[in-house]
C-alpha positions as CSV (number, residue, x, y, z in Angstrom):
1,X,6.3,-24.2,89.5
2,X,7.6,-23.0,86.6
3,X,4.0,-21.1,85.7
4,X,5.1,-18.6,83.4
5,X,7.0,-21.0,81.4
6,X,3.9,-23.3,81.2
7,X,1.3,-20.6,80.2
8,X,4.0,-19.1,77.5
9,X,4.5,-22.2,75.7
10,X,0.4,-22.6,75.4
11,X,-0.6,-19.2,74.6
12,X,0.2,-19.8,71.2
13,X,-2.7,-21.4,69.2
14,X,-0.6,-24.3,67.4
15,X,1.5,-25.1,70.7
16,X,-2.1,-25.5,72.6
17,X,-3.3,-28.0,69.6
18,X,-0.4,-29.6,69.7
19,X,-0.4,-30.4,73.5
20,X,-4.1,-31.3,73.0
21,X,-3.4,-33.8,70.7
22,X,-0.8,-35.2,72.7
23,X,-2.5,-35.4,75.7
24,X,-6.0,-37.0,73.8
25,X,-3.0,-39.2,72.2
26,X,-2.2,-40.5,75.5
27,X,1.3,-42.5,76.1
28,X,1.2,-43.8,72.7
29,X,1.9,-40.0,71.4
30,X,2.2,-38.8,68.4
31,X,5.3,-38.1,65.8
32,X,6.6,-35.0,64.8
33,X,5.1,-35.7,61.1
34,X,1.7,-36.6,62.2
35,X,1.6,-33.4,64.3
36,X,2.8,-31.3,61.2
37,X,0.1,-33.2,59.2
38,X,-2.8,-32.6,61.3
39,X,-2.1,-28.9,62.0
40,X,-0.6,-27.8,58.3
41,X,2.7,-26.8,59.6
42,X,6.1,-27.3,58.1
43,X,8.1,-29.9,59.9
44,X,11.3,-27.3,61.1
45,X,7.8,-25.1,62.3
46,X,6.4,-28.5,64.2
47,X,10.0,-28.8,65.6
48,X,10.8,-25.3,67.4
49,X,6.8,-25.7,68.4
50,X,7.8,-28.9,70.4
51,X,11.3,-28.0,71.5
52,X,9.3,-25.2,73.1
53,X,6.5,-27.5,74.8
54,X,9.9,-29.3,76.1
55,X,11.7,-27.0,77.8
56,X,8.5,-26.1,79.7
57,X,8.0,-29.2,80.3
58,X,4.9,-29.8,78.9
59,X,5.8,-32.8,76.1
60,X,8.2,-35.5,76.6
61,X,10.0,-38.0,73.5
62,X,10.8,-41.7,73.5
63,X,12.6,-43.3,70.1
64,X,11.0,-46.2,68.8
65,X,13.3,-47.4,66.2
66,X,13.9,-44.6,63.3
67,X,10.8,-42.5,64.9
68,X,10.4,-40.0,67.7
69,X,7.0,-40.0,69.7
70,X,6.1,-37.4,71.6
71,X,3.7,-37.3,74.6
72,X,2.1,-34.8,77.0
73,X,3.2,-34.6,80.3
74,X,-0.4,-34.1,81.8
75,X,0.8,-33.2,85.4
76,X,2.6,-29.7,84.2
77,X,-0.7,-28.7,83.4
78,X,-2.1,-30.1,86.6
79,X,0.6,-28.0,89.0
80,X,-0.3,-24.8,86.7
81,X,-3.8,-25.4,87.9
82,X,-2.6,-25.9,91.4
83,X,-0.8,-22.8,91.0
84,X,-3.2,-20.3,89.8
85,X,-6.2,-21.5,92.5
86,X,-4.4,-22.4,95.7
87,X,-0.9,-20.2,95.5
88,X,-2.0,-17.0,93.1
89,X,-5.3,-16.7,93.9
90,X,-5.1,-17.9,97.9
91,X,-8.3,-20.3,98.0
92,X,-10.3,-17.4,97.1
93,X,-14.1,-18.2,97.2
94,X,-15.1,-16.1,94.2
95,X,-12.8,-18.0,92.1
96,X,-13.2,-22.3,94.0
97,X,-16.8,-22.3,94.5
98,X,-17.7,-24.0,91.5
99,X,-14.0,-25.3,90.4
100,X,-14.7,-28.7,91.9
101,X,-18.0,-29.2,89.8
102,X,-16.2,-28.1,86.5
103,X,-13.3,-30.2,86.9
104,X,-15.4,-33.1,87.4
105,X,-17.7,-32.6,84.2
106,X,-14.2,-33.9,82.3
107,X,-13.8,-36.8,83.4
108,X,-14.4,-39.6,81.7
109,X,-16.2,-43.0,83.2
110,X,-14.1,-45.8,82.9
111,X,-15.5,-48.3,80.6
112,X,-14.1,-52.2,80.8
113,X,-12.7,-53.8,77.9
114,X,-15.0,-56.4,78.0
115,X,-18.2,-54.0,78.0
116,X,-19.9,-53.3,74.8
117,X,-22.0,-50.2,74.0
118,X,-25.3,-52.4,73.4
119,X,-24.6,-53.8,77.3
C-alpha cells in the first residue's frame, strides 16, 4: 500500500476535486480541459495536478482519438481505507464501531433503466 503516496496526492484541495470529479465522472472520465474548466486552473497547472494523481495511482488515461480522458481508480482509495482501519489502527473498537454504518449511508440504490421517478 503505497498510503503515503495516496494521502499526499489528495491533501491538496484541487487534487481532491479533481479525483472527486473523476470518480462522480465514472469510466466515462473527464479531459484535461474540462478539469481545468471546472476548477479555474491553467491547463500546464491541471497537468502536474494529474501527473501527480498518476503516479499515486489514484487516476488512470485512455486516448479516444485526439483527446485524453482521465478516470479515477476508485480502489486506491478503497486500500487507503483498508489501510488506516485494519493495518494502522489494528481493528481498534474506538475507531470500527460505527465505520460500517457510515460507509453504508454512501451508497447509492441501484435504480433500473427502465424505472421512472413517478413509478
Amino acid at each position: 500500500m503505497r498510503a503515503i503516496a495516496v494521502m499526499s496526492a489528495l491533501a491538496q484541495p484541487t487534487r481532491l476535486a479533481v479525483f472527486s470529479m473523476l470518480a462522480r465522472a465514472s469510466d466515462a472520465g473527464l479531459t484535461a480541459g474540462e478539469l481545468a474548466e471546472r476548477t479555474g486552473t491553467p491547463a500546464n497547472t491541471m497537468s502536474a495536478h494529474l501527473t501527480i494523481l498518476s503516479h499515486a495511482g489514484l487516476a488512470k488515461s485512455r486516448r479516444a482519438g485526439r483527446n485524453i480522458f482521465y478516470s479515477a481508480v476508485t480502489d486506491a482509495v478503497r486500500q487507503l481505507t483498508v489501510f488506516l482501519v485494519k493495518d494502522c489502527c489494528d481493528g481498534c473498537a474506538d475507531v470500527c464501531d460505527d465505520l460500517q454504518c457510515e460507509l453504508n449511508k454512501c451508497r447509492r440504490s441501484p435504480v433500473a433503466k427502465d424505472e421512472t421517478p413517478d413509478g
